[in-house]
C-alpha positions as CSV (number, residue, x, y, z in Angstrom):
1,X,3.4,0.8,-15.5
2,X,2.4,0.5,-11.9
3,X,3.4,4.0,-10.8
4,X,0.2,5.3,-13.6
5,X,-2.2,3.0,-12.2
6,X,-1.5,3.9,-8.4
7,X,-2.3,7.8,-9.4
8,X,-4.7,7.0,-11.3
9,X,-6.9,5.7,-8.5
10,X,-9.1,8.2,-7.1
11,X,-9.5,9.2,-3.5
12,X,-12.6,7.1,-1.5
13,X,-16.0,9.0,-1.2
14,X,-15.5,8.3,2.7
15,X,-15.8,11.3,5.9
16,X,-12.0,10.8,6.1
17,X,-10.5,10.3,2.5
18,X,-7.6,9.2,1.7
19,X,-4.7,11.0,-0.2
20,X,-1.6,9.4,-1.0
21,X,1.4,9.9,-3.2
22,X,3.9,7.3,-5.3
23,X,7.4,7.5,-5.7
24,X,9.2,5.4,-7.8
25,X,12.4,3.7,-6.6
26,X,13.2,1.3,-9.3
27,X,11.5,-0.1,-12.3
28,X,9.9,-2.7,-9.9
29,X,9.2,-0.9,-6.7
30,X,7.5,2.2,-5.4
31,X,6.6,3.3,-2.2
32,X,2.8,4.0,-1.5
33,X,2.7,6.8,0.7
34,X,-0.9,7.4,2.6
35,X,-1.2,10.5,4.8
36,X,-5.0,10.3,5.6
37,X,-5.6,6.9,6.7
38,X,-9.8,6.3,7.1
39,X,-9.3,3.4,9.7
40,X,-7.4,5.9,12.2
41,X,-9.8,5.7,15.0
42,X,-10.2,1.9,14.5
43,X,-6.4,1.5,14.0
44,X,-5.5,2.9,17.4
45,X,-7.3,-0.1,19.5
46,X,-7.0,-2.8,16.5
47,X,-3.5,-2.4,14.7
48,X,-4.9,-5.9,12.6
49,X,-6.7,-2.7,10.4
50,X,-3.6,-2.0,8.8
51,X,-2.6,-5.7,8.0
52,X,-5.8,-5.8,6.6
53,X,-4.5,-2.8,4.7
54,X,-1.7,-3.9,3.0
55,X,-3.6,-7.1,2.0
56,X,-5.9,-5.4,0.7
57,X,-2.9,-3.8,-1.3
58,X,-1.3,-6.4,-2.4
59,X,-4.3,-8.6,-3.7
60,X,-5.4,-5.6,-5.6
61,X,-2.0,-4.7,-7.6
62,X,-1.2,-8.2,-7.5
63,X,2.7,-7.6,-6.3
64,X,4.5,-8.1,-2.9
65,X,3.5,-5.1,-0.6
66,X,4.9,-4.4,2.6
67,X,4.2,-1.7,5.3
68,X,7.2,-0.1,6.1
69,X,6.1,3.3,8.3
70,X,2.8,3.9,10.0
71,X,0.9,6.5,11.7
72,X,0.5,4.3,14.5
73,X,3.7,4.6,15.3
74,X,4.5,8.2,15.0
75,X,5.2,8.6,11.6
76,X,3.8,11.2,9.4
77,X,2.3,8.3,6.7
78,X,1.8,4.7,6.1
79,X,4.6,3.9,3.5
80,X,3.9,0.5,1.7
81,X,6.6,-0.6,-0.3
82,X,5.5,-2.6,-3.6
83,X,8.0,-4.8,-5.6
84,X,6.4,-6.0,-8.9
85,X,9.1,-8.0,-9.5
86,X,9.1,-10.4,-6.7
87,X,5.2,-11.3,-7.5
88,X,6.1,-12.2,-10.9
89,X,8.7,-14.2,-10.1
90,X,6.7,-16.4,-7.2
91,X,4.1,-16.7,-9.9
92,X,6.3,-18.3,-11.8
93,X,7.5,-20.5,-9.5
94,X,4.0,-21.6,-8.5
95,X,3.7,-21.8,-12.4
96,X,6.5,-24.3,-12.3
């Protein structure tokens, strides 16, 4: 299930590592919540960082991810929300 790979991940070896936490929503979604983000200082004069971000994301899980709460705007996390389902299903239309 996705939820045990996500917290199985462990935290980057970097000056300002990440922590995060998932919470399931559904049997194909969880939100990925980040409250250390290690691009902060970068993020504050290129906001591209955290697009970069959630492609990152999404390529590595290999499901639909979008960023639905930054730091950059006020918020206490970056909250990605991650839908299995809907990358399964354009694989199999591009399958088709």
């Amino acid at each position: 299930m996705l939820v045990n790979v996500c917290r199985s991940w462990p935290a980057p070896s970097m000056p300002r590592a990440c922590s995060w936490d998932v919470e399931p929503l559904d049997d194909d979604t969880i939100i990925l919540q980040t409250f250390n983000c290690p691009y902060h200082e970068l993020a504050q004069e290129h906001r591209e960082v955290c697009d970069m971000d959630q492609q990152m994301i999404r390529q590595v899980l290999g499901s639909e991810v979008n960023l639905s709460a930054c730091m950059m705007d006020g918020h206490g996390s970056c909250s990605f929300v991650v839908n299995v389902n809907r990358a399964r299903q354009a694989g199999e239309r591009q399958a088709q």
